[in-house]
Each structure stands twice: as structure tokens, then as C-alpha cells.
N, C-alpha and C positions, 0 to 999 in steps of 0.2 A: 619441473626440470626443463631448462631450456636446450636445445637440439641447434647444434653450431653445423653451419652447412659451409662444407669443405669443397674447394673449387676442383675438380677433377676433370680435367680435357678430354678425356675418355668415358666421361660419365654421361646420363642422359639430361639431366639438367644444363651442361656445355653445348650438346652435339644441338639441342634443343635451342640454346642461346644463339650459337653460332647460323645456325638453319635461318633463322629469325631475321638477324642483322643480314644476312645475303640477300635475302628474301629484300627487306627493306631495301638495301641499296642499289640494286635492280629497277624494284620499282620507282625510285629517286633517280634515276638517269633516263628511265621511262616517259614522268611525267614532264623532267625538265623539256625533255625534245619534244611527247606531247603540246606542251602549254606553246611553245613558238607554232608549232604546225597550226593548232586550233585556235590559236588569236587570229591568223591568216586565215581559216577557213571560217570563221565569227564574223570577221570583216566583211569575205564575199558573200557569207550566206544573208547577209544584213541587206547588201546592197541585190543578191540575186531574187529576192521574196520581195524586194520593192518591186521590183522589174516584174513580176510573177504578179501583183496585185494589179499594177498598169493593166497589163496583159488580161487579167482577170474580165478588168473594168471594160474594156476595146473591146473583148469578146463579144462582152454582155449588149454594150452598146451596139455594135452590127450588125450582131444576132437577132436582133429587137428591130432594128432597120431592114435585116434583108426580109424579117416577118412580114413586116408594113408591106415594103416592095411587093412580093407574092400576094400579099393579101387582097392589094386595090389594085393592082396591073388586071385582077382578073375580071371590074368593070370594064375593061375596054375590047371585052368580048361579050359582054353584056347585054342580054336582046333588050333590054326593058329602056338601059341607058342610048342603044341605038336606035329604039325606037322615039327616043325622044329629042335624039339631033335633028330628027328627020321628019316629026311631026309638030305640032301647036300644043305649047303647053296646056293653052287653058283648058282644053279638050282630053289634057293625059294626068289631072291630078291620082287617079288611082294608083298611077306607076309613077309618079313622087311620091306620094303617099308611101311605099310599097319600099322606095329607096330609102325613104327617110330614115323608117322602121327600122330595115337593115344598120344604117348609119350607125344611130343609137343603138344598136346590138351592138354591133363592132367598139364602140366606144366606153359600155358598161361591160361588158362580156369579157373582152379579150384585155389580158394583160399587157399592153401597150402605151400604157400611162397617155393614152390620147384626151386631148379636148375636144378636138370635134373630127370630122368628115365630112367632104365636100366635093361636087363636081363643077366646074366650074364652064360654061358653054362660051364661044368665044359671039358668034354672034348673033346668037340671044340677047348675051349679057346678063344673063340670072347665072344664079347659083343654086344648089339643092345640098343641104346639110341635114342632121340629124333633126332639127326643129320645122327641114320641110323648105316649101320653096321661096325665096327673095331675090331680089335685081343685086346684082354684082356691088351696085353703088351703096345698096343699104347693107349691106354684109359686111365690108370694107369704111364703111364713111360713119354708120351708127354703129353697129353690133360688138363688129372686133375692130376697137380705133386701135388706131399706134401711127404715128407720123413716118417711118421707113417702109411702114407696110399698110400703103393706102392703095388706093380701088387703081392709081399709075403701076403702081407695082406690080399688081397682080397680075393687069392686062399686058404690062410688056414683056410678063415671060413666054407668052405663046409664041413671041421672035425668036425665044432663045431656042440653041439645038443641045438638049440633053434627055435624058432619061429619067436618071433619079437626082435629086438634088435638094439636100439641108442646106438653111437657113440661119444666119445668126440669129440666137435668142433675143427676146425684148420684150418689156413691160404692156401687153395690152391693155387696155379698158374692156369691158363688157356690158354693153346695154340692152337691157329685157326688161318686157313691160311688167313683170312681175318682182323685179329689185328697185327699191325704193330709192337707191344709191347704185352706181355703178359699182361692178367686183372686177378686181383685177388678180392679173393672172400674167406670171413669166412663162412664154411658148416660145419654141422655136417652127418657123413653117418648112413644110416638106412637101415638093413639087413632083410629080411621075407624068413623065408624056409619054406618048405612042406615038410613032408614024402611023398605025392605024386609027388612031382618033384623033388628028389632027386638030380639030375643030373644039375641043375639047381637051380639059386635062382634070384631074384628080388632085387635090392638096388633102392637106392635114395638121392640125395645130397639135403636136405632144410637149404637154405640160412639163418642161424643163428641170423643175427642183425634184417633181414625186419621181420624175425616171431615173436625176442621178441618184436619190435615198434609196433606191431602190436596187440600181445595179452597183453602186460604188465599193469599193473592196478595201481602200486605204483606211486611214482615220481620220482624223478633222487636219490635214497637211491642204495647204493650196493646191487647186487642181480647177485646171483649164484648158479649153478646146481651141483649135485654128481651124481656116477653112484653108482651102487650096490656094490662097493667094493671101496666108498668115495675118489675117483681118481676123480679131478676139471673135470665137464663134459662143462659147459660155465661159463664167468662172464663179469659182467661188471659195471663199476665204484671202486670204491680205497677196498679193500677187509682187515676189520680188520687183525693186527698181527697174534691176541689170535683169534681159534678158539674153541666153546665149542663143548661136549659131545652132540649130540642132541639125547634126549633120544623120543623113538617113540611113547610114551601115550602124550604127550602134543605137543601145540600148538605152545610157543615160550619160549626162555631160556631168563636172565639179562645175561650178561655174559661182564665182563670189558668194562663197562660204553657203551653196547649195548644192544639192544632187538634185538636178531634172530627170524624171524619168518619163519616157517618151514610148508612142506605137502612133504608126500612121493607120488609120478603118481602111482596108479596099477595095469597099463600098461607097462608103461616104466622102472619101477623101480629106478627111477630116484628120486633127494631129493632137492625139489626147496628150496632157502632161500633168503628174505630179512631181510638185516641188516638194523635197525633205528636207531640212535645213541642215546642212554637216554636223552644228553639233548635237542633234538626235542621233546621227549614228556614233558621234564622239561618246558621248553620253550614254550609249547602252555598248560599247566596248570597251568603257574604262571601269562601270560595273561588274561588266563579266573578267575583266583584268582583276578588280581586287577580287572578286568572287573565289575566283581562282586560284591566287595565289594565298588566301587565310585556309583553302579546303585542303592546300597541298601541305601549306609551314601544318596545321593542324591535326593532317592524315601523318605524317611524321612524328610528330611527338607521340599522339595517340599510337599508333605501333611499337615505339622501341617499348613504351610503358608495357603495352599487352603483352610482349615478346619476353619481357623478364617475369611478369606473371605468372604467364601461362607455363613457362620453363619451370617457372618453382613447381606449379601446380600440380605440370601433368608425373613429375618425379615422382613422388611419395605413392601417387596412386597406383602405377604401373607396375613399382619393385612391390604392392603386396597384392594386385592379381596375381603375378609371376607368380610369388609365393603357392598364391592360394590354387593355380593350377596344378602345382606340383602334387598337393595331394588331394585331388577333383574327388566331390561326393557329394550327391545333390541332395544329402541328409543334412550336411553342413552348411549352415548359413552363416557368415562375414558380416559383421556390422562395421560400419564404418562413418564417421562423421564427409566424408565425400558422396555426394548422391551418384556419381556415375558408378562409384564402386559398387554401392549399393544395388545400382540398375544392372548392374555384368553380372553378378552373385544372382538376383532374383531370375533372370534373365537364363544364368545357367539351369536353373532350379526348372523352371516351365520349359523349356527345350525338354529336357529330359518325361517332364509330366506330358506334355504334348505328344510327342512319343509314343508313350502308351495310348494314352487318348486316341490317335491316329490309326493304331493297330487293332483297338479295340471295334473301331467306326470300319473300319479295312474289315474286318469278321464281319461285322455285319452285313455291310454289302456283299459280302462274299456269299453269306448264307441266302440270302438273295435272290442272288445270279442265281444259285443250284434251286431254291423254291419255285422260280420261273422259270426255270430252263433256259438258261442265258449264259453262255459260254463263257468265260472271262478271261483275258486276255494277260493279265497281270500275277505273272507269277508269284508278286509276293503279296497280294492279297489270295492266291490259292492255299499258298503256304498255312496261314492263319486258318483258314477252311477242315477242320475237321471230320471226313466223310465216312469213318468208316466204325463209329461208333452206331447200337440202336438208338432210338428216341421216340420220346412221347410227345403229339404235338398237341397246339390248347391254341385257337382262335377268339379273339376279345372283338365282339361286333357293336362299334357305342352308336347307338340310332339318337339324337336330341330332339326333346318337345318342345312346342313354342313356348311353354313357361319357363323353359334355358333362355330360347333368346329374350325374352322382355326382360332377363337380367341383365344382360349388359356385359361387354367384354371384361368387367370389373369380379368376375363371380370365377370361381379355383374350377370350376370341373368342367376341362376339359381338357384335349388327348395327354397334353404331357401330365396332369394329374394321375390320370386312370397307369397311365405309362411309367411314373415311378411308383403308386405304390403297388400295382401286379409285378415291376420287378423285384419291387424291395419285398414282397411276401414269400415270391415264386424261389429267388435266390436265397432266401431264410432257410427255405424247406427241402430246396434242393441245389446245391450249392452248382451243382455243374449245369448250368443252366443257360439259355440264352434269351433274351427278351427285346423285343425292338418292335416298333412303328414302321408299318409297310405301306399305307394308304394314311387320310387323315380321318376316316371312321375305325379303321382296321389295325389289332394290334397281337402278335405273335409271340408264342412262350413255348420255347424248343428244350426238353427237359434229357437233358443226355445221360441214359443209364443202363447197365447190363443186363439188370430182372428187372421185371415187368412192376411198378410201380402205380399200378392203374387205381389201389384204392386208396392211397396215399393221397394221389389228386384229385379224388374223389371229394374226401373230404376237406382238402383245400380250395375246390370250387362253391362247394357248399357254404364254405367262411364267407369267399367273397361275395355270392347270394345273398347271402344274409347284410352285408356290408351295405353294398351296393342297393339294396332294394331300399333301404332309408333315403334316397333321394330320387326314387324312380319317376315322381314326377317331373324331372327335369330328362331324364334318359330312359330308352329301355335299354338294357345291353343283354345279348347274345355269344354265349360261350358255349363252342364247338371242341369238343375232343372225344377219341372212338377211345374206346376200349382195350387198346391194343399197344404193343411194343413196335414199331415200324423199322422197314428194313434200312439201314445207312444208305441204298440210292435210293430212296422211297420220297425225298423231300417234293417232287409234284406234285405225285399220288396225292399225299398228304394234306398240301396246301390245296389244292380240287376237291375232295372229298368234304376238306370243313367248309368250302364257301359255299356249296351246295346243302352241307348242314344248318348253316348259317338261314339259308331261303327257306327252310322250316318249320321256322318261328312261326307260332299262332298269333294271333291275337290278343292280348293282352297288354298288360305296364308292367310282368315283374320281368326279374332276369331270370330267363331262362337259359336251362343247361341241356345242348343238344349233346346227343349221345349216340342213338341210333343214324345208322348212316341210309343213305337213300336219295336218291335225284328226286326235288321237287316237280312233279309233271303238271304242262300245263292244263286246266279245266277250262271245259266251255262252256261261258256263262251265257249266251244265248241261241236259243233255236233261230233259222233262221226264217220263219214267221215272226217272232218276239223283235227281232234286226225291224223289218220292215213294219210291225207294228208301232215299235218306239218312232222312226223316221215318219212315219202316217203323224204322229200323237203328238209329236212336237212340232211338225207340220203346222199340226191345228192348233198349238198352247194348248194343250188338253193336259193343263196340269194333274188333276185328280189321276187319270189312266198312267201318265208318266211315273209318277209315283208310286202307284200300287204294283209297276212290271220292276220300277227298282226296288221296290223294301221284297218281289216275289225272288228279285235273285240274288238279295242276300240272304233271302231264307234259306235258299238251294245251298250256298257256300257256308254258313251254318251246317246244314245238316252233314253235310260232304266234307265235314274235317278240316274247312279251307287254312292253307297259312297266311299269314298277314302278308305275305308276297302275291296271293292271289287275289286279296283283296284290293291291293295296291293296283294293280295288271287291271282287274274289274272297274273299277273308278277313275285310273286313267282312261279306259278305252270309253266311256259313259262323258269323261270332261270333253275328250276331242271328239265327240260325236255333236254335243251341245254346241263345241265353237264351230266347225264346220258349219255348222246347219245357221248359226246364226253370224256367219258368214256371208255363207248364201243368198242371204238376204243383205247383206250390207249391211249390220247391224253395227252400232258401235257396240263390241263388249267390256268397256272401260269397268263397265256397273257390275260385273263379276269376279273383278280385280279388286275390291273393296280392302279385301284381309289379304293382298296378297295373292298371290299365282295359284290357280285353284291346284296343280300339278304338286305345287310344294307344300301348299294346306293338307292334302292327302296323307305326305309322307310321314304327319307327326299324329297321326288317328292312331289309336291303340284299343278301340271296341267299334263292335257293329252298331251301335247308337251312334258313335260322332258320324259315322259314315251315314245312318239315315238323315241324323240331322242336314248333313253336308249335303245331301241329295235333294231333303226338303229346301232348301235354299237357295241351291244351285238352277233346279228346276222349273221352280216358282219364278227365280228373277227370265230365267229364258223364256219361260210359258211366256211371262209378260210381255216381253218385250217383243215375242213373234205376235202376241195380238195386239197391241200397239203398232206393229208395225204396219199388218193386215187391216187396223181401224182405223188408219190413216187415209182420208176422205181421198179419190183418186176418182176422175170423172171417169176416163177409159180403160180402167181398171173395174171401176164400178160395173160399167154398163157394161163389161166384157164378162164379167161374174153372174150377175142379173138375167145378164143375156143367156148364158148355158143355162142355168138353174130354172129356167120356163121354156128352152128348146132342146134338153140333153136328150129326146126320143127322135129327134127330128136328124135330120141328114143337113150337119154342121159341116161348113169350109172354113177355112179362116179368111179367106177371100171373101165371103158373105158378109163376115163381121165386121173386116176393112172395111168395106163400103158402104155398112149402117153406118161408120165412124169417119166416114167419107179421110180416111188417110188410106196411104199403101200398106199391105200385107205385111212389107218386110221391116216397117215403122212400126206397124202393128205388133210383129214380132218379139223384136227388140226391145222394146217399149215395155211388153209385160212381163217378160225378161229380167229386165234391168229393176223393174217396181217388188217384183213376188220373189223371183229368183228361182224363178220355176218356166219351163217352156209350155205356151198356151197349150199344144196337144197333149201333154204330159195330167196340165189340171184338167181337161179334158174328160181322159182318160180314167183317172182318177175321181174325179165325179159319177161320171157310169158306172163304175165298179161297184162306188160304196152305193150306191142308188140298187144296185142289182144285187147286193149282199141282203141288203132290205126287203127285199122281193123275196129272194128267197132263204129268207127267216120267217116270213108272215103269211106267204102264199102256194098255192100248191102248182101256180103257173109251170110250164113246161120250160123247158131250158132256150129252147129257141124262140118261143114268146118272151122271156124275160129280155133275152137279146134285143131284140126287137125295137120292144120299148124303151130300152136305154139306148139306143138307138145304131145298133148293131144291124146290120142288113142279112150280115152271113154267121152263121151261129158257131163254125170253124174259129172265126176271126174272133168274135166273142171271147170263149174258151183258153183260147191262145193268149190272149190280155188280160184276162181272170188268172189263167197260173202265173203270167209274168211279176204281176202285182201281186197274189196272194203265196202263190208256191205248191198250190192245189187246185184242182179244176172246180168249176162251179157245184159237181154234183157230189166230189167230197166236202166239198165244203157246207153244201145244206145236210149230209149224213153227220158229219161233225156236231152240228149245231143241233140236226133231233136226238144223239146220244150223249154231248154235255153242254147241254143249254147253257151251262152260267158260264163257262169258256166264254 
């Protein structure tokens, strides 16, 4: 059935047409005045980017000339080149020598497209360039021929009165005993005098073509140089017949069917010009003319066409949204063969779903705020906040083993797993319920109810035990909830009491269900003899004793009920004790990092075996590498070692020792220091002691003879170094040893 469309001037298909055609004809008197203005502003901008390339190119050129200038003005303060106006060459080749060098730097080094450098003496009559020193006449007559620019030339510029001064370019010859044939080469020469070097002046030959390749800015148009008395200084490319008058208040001249464009250097004095030939710029304005005028006929047509289009289009779709607002239900979904309809219908649909969604995410964060004590500012996420209901709380603690991660990001269990199906179980069983992710190990089940439901989630915990322990070797999890019905302001309490339930966990792989409530307190896992025995043990790499004081104090935490937080606590304090020490000594620990961060290997142990294991490992590689480090041949280190161990009875200085090792004391110091990582009275120290623990385990010597011998003077001072080091005096410490020897 075909749909006759009735013209109505009040309808939106007219208001819609009419809109269009204004719109249209607007811009239609727009561009007409546009296209005049920007043909005119095409034009200057044609000729004002020629003038801007000139400019470019002058720049470049006298910027590179006032280089040179500064560069060589600054031999004519020169001690080397003064000493040589003033002395006999033949007697100063080091300081030719010495220029030449220079020269050749300057010429390979510096970006100045130079050929050579040269000083030229006037009555001498040599020269010195970068290949070193030659008579003026073989410089000028063999080396660099050119007929304008002979050995007359040279010399009669030290008549002239200038400063700096270019040259017309010109074809040289170049004669070296090393080219088979002569090379030739377009240079132009450049002269610098001084009134202070009178006698003397500076030239330079820059290589003509590589400098303009280099700064030139135009494209392949003719372009050529004048000197200050309009004598052709360079050029290159086809040079019109006719040239004009270039008068020096403007930019560029028309001049028989050319644009000159011009800048005077003033430096140089020199008068750059490129020629563009008029019909280049004819020629890229009568392109942009038709460019212009097919974009405009075609922007035309193209619009009325879209205008009656879009008018049909946008009609049909707008009278059946109207419609469909009138009776809005975001149950009701509108099919339509138009996709925007389509997109306003779905569009209504998700606003309203978003909505909830929003308010949902609003509750959570709200519950939140009140589990942390975080006041919240937003009345209408309070609003959503339900506080005055009891509840049951349930904390979900997921701990992952390193056999989670060698799966790979590609494997389902992890938080948002565990997090839809404890909500989708928790909200089965109990419909008023809340559940949400508060950290990325930690996750929350707030069960809102009037009686006390405590066995209900009992055996709903139990499910998930049982669930969950099917993949315990990839997790342990930890699930914290008391007993109890909690008060509507209790949500701190609540959330405090499970993360201290949570630190409860023993040892093990299953999931466990904390219950009992109770702060985890810290134990202490060593005496502090066992401190300074371990620090002595690794000292030495005495792996075996290392070993037996660790597997003695996981025995302790075994017997003592430890939770797997105290083992963690334990193991860390054992890892930074190890690096410290092997520290200390400047060790690299890269070799301990093998598997990973020993701190993070810890955190996936779930029995007392990985932990021995980890310790048999950990120990062994440190043991090693402190005696590696200690068997590391060191002559002053040796004989500092050697030296105690046949004089520790004797009355040691470190001064003494210096001077067997004929260095200073505080060389000395440093030295043993920086090698052991330990200070010499400390190993000292330490030697006597364990020497005199010896004594008296085996002898029945008196305390102040044992002194003595180790080489103690005053038996005070003795005693005093025996507690510091042991933590007990020498005579507890030998009753110690006659009542548990195997200690």
C-alpha cells in the first residue's frame, strides 16, 4: 500500500525543507563573497611565501657567514698565530702543525660547507692551511688554480680597508700529489682582516653548490647572488634575459613576465634573488579558481539533494517517538525499520536499567562508608543505606597459590568468580542480603535479618567448603563469621573482628571457617641469644647451625598453635635478616631471586615442609655466597686475618697492623670495611670471644687468665665484651654449658 505525502506548510517535513533551503542560501552568498576575498588572499599568499623562502634562504646564508666571521676573527688574538708573525717558521713547525690540525677540524667538524682555511702572512709570503704550511705562490699558482684568483689577487688585498669580505664564485682546479688528475671544485673566497693583525689576514674557500643544497628554501626557480657593485656573485638555473631595477624598499619586482624576489645580507652586502616566472603563480591560481568554483557548483547541489532527504527522513521517525513517548514503559520495546529509532527505544530501555544499576552500586558504596567509618556526604547514596536493620556478617579471604598463577590470566577463578557465585548462593538462601568486593583478595556477605540465622549459615558455609576445597590447590580461602546477630551501628565492630578472624588461619590448603573470635597476638620467635647466634652463623656461612636454629623455630611455632600469619611474620623477619647481612657485605643477591621475590614465595606456602624446604634453599644459597665471598683471595685482608689468629693474646693496635702493611690506619680501616663489611675491632673482637668461649668449655682456667690470653689486660673490660656479644657474662656462660652441654 503506497503512503502519498501531502505537502503541509505547518508540517515538519516543510518547516524541515524550508530550514534547509535558508540555510542553503546563506551559505550561497557566503561563499560567493568568500571566493572574491580568498582568490585575493591566494594571490598574496602565493607571492608573500615566495618573499618568506628568499628570507628563509638570506637567513640561512648570513647566519653561516656571521659563523665563519666569529669563528676565524678569533685567530687574530691567537698566541700561536702571533707567535708566528713574529718568529722563523722553520724553527715553529709544531705550531703549524698544531694550526693545521685546527684548520682540518674546522673544515670536517663544523657545518660551514667550507673547503679549506688558511692564514695568509703578508711578509713572509707563505700560507698555512689545513694540509700545513706552503709559500703563497704554490697555494695560489699550483694547488687552488683559477685565473681571477691568482697569487696578484691575493696579495693585493692586504691594500684593501675592509673587515669581512665574499667573493664571486668560480671554478677552481686542485692540485695534490695524491690525484692522478686534478678535482675541481665551485668556491667562493672569503677575506677577514684586523687592524690588529695587519700583517696578516685569514681567507677561506666555502664550497658554493653543497652550501646552497643545503640552505636553499625555494624549488628548482633561478636564483642568484650580486655583490655590492651588482657584479653576478653566484647563480644557478636559466637566468632571465631582462633584468629589473631592484629598488631596496620592497620585497619583489613583476618585471617581464617574472616575479624577482629579493633581500639584501647585512653582513655580506650581498643581494640574494629568486626568479619565479608569472605563469607559476598564474598557473597555481587558476587551479585553485577551478578548484573552487566545481567544490562550490557541487557543495550546492549536494545540499538541496540532502535537504529534501533528510526532510522526508527525519518526519516518519519523530511523529512515532512522539507517539511512543506518550505512553513510555521501558517493558516496551518499538521495532522499527529506522536504526535511530531503534537507538532512542534501546537507549530509553538502558537509562532506566542504568538507574537501578547506579543505585544498586550507590548501596554498596554506602555500606562501605559505614563498614569503615567514613562519613558520607551524599545524601542520596545515605538514603539507599539501610541502618537500622540487625545482620549477620561472613568475610570471604581468597589467598592464590603459584599454581593459580602458572595458569595464566586465561583460567575463571578469580574475585569476580568467587563474587558471583557467594552472591548468587548467599541471595538464594537469603534473599535480603548484600554481597560485594571491598579489596581484591577480600569479599563481603551482609545477610539482613530479624532472628538470629546463625545455623542456617552454618550450613551454607559448610556447602561452600566443600565447593571450594575441589580447587584448593590453586587457592586457600578463609571465611570469617561469629556467631551472633549484630547490632544495626555495629558495621565496624563487625568488619574488625572478621579481619582479625581472618589472621587466624593455620596452616594448611583447605578452606577454613573461622568462628571463634579472638585478636591474633604477636609470638616471639627468637631469644635474643638465638638473634645473635643466627647473625654470628651467617657471619660464618655455617650453613648446617643455620638450619638446625631454623627447622628449631618452626618446631616452637608447631608446638605453639602458630597461625599461618605467624609463620609468614617468621619467614619474613628470617628473608630480611639474610638480605641485610648479605648486604653488608656487598653481595649481589640477584641468585635468590631465582623463583621470584623470596617475600612473595612465602605468601603461597601453606605447610611447615615448604617453609623448611624454603629455608633449606634460602640459606644454603646465602651460606654460600658469604663464603665465596670470605674465600675471595685478598692480600690485606688475608694478612689482616692471619695476622689476628697468631697475635689475638697479644696487645693489638690497628696502628701496628698499618704499618706491618706499611698503608695508613684509616686506609687500613676502610679497606677492611668495604672487603668484609665488618669493622676491624668488631672482627677483632669477635675472635677473642669465640677463642675464650673455647677456654672455657675445655678448661678450668680462671676468668681473668682466660682474659688475659685473649688478649684482655683488665678482666672488667673482658666481661663487659663477653655480655655485649653473648648477652651473659663469661661465668654464666661456662655454668650454662656444665648443665646442658649439647646447647
Amino acid at each position: 500500500m503506497e503512503r502519498r505525502t501531502r505537502f503541509n506548510g505547518k508540517s515538519l517535513f516543510a518547516k524541515l525543507l524550508l530550514g534547509f533551503m535558508i540555510v542553503i542560501f546563506i551559505s550561497f552568498a557566503f561563499n560567493l563573497f568568500a571566493y572574491h576575498f580568498f582568490y585575493d588572499q591566494m594571490r598574496d599568499q602565493l607571492i608573500r611565501s615566495n618573499s618568506i623562502s628568499v628570507s628563509k634562504t638570506v637567513d640561512g646564508y648570513e647566519k653561516q657567514l656571521s659563523q665563519l666571521d666569529d669563528l676565524l676573527t678569533r685567530y687574530y688574538f691567537d698566541n700561536s698565530v702571533t707567535a708566528l708573525k713574529k718568529g722563523n717558521i722553520d724553527s715553529d713547525f709544531p705550531i703549524v702543525n698544531e694550526l693545521a690540525d685546527e684548520f682540518k677540524s674546522i673544515v670536517g667538524n663544523y657545518n660551514l660547507d667550507l673547503e679549506n682555511v688558511f692564514i695568509y702572512f703578508k711578509e713572509q709570503s707563505f700560507v698555512i692551511d689545513k694540509n700545513g704550511y706552503t709559500r703563497a705562490e704554490d697555494m695560489f699558482g699550483k694547488y687552488y688554480v683559477n685565473s681571477e684568483y691568482g697569487s696578484d689577487f691575493w696579495a693585493k688585498q692586504f691594500a684593501e680597508d675592509f673587515h669581512f669580505r665574499a667573493f664571486p664564485s668560480a671554478e677552481f682546479k686542485k692540485y695534490r700529489i695524491d690525484l692522478v688528475t686534478p678535482d675541481q671544485g665551485r668556491y667562493f673566497p672569503i677575506i677577514i682582516k684586523s687592524q690588529i693583525g695587519s700583517q696578516f689576514y685569514i681567507g677561506a674557500l666555502v664550497d658554493t653548490d653543497r652550501m646552497f643544497a643545503a640552505l636553499k628554501e625555494a624549488s628548482d626557480n633561478p636564483f642568484y647572488m650580486t655583490d655590492r657593485s651588482g657584479e653576478l656573485f653566484f647563480s644557478t638555473g636559466t637566468r632571465p634575459d631582462k633584468m629589473p631595477e631592484l629598488a631596496p624598499d620592497r620585497a619583489y619586482e613583476l618585471h617581464a613576465n617574472n616575479y624577482f624576489f629579493y633581500q639584501k645580507g647585512l653582513l655580506s652586502g650581498l643581494t640574494y634573488v629568486s626568479v619565479v616566472p608569472y605563469q607559476s603563480v598564474a598557473s597555481q591560481l587558476t587551479k585553485m579558481n577551478v578548484l573552487l568554483l566545481t567544490l562550490f557548483a557541487f557543495s550546492i547541489l549536494i545540499s538541496v539533494a540532502i535537504s529534501v532527504l533528510l526532510s522526508v527522513r527525519f518526519k516518519n521517525p519523530v511523529q512515532r517517538i512522539v507517539e511512543s513517548l506518550r505512553q513510555m514503559n521501558p517493558a516496551i520495546r518499538h521495532s522499527s525499520s529506522i536504526h535511530e529509532f531503534n537507538v532512542i527505544s534501546e537507549g530509553l530501555e538502558h537509562i532506566i536499567e542504568s538507574v537501578h544499576r547506579k543505585n544498586s552500586l550507590l548501596q554498596k558504596y554506602g555500606y562501605l562508608d559505614k563498614i569503615k567509618s567514613i562519613q558520607a556526604l551524599d545524601t542520596e547514596m545515605q538514603s539507599l543505606v539501610e541502618t537500622d536493620r540487625p545482620f549477620h556478617f561472613i568475610m570471604f579471604h581468597i589467598h592464590y597459590t603459584r599454581e593459580y598463577e602458572l595458569l595464566g590470566n586465561e583460567h575463571p577463578l578469580k574475585a569476580t568468580y568467587f563474587l558471583e557465585f557467594i552472591n548468587l548462593n548467599v541471595t538464594e538462601s537469603f534473599p535480603d542480603s548484600m554481597t560485594m568486593q571491598i579489596e581484591k583478595d577480600r569479599i563481603l556477605a551482609i545477610i539482613f535479618t530479624p532472628a538470629d540465622v546463625s545455623s542456617d549459615i552454618s550450613e551454607k558455609l559448610l556447602y561452600f567448603k566443600r565447593v571450594f576445597d575441589r580447587d584448593k590447590a590453586y587457592y586457600q580461602l578463609t571465611i570469617a563469621c561469629q556467631r551472633r546477630l549484630w547490632e544495626p551501628s555495629e558495621f565496624t565492630a563487625a568488619y574488625e573482628a572478621a579481619g582479625e578472624m581472618v589472621r587466624s588461619r593455620k596452616l594448611n590448603d583447605e578452606t577454613q571457617i573461622v568462628e571463634d573470635v579472638g585478636a591474633t597476638e604477636p609470638l616471639m620467635f627468637w631469644t635474643s641469644e638465638e638473634e645473635r647466634s643466627f647473625a654470628a652463623m651467617l657471619e660464618a656461612g655455617n650453613e648446617a647451625q643455620l638450619l638446625a636454629l631454623a627447622r628449631g623455630s618452626l618446631l616452637r611455632l608447631d608446638k605453639s598453635d602458630a597461625s599461618a600469619w605467624h609463620y609468614r611474620q617468621f619467614a619474613s623477619d628470617l628473608v630480611s635478616k639474610v638480605l641485610m647481612a648479605l648486604m653488608a657485605h656487598k653481595i649481589d643477591t640477584h641468585a635468590l631471586y631465582s623463583k621470584g621475590s623470596p617475600f612473595d614465595e612465602i605468601e603461597r606456602f601453606v605447610s611447615a615442609e615448604q617453609y623448611a624446604l624454603f629455608f633449606e634453599r634460602l640459606l644454603g644459597q646465602a651460606s654460600a655466597l658469604i663464603k665465596e665471598k670470605r674465600e675471595a683471595r685478598d692480600p690485606i685482608v688475608d694478612f689482616v686475618v692471619r695476622f689476628i689468629e697468631e697475635h689475638y693474646g697479644d696487645d693489638i693496635y690497628q696502628d701496628l697492623i698499618a704499618d706491618r702493611l706499611n698503608i695508613s690506619t684509616g686506609y687500613l680501616r676502610n679497606y677492611f670495611k668495604e672487603k668484609t663489611g665488618q669493622n676491624l675491632s668488631d672482627y677483632l673482637n669477635e675472635y677473642r670471644i669465640e677463642k675464650a668461649k673455647e677456654m672455657l668449655e675445655v678448661t678450668e682456667d680462671k676468668i681473668q687468665d682466660i682474659a688475659a690470653k685473649v688478649g684482655y689486660q683488665n678482666a672488667n673490660s673482658f666481661t663487659r665484651m663477653f655480655r655485649r656479644l653473648t648477652g651473659i657474662t663469661p661465668g654464666e656462660y661456662r655454668r650454662e654449658k656444665i648443665l646442658n652441654p649439647q646447647k
